[in-house]
C-alpha positions in Angstrom: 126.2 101.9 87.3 126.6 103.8 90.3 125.1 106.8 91.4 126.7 109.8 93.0 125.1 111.0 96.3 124.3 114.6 97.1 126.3 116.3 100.3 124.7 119.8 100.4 126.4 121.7 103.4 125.1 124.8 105.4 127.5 127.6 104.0 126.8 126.5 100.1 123.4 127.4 100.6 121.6 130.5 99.7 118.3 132.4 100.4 116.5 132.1 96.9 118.4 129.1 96.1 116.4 126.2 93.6 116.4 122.9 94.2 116.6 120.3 90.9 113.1 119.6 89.4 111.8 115.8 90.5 109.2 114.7 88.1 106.7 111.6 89.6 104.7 109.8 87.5 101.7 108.8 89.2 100.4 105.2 89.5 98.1 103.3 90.8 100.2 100.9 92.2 102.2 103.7 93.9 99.2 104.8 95.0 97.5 101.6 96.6 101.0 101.1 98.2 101.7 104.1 99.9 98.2 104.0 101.4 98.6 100.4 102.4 102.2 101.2 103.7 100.9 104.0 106.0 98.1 102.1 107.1 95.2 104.1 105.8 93.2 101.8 104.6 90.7 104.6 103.4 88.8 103.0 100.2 88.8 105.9 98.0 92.8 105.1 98.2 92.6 101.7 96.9 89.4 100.9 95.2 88.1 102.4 92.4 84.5 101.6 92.1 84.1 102.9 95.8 85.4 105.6 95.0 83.8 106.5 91.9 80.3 105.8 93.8 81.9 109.0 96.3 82.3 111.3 92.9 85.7 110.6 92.3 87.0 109.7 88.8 89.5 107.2 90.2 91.4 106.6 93.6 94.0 109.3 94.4 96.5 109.5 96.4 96.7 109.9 100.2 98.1 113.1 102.0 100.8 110.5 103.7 102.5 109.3 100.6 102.9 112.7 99.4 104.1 113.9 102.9 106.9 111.2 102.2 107.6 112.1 98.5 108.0 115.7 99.4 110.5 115.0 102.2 112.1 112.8 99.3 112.4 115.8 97.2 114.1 118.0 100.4 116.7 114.6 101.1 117.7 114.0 97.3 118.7 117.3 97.1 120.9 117.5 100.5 121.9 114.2 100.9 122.2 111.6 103.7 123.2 113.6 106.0 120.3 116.0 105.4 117.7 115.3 108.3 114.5 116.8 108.2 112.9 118.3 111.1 109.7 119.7 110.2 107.2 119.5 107.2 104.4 121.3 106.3 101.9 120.4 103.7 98.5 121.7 102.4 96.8 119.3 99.6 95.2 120.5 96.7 94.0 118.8 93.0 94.1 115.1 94.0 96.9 113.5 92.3 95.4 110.5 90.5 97.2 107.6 88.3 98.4 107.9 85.0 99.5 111.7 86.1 102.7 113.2 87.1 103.2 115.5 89.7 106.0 118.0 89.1 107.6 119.0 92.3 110.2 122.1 92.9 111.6 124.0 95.8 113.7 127.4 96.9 115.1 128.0 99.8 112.9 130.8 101.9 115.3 130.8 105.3 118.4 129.7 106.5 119.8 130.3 110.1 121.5 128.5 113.0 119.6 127.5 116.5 120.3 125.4 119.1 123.4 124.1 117.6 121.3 123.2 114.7 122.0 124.8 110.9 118.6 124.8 109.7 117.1 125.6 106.1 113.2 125.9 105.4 112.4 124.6 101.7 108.9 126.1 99.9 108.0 123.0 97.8 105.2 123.2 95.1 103.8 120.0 93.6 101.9 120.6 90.5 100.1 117.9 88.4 97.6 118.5 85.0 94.9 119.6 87.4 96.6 122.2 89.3 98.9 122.3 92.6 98.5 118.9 94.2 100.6 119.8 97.3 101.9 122.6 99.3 104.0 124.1 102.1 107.5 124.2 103.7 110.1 121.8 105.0 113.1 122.8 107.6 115.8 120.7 107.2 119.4 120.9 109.6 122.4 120.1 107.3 125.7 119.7 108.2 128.5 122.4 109.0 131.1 121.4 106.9 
């Protein structure tokens, strides 16, 4: 089955504008890989009995793969040609497996500089704890 690919454009967009709802469900596989794949090889990432000896009820995830899974968010909603340029992120509740982190968006700013047409995202990632993660991402888009 094929899947059709967002093209979100400059002029569609609106200040105050939602983006579409992405649910993760957390794993522990996702997890250990994501810390493996940006090379943090942090224990509390990948091994749970070190880091239950460091007071924490289970590994949890590492602020890298959620920098990636939020600029995932920004791109599934624009598209390829989407390219972000900036993103912003404060972590919160650790995101731990067998949780989901809820992620949505709104547009906050949208303007046109240095021949780029740039739009800044506020994403919020909430999982059963709280907000997991955070912040804002500009991203140009095309013209037309």
């Amino acid at each position: 089955m094929s899947q059709t690919l967002n093209r979100v454009i400059f002029d569609q967009v609106e200040v105050g504008q939602k983006l579409p709802e992405l649910v993760i469900d957390v794993t522990a596989e996702q997890i250990v890989a994501g810390a493996m794949a940006s090379r943090d090889y942090q224990d509390v990432h990948h091994d749970k009995d070190k880091a239950q000896a460091l007071g924490s009820p289970d590994i949890f995830m590492n602020i890298l793969t959620t920098n990636g899974l939020v600029g995932r968010f920004v791109t599934d909603w624009t598209g390829p040609e989407g390219m972000l340029k900036k993103v912003n992120i404060k972590l919160g509740a650790p995101n731990y497996p067998g949780d989901s982190m809820r992620l949505v968006g709104k547009v906050t700013e949208k303007h046109q500089k240095d021949d780029q047409n740039l739009v800044e995202v506020a994403v919020i990632g909430k999982n059963s704890m709280g907000s997991h993660v955070t912040g804002t991402v500009l991203v140009a888009l095309p013209l037309a």
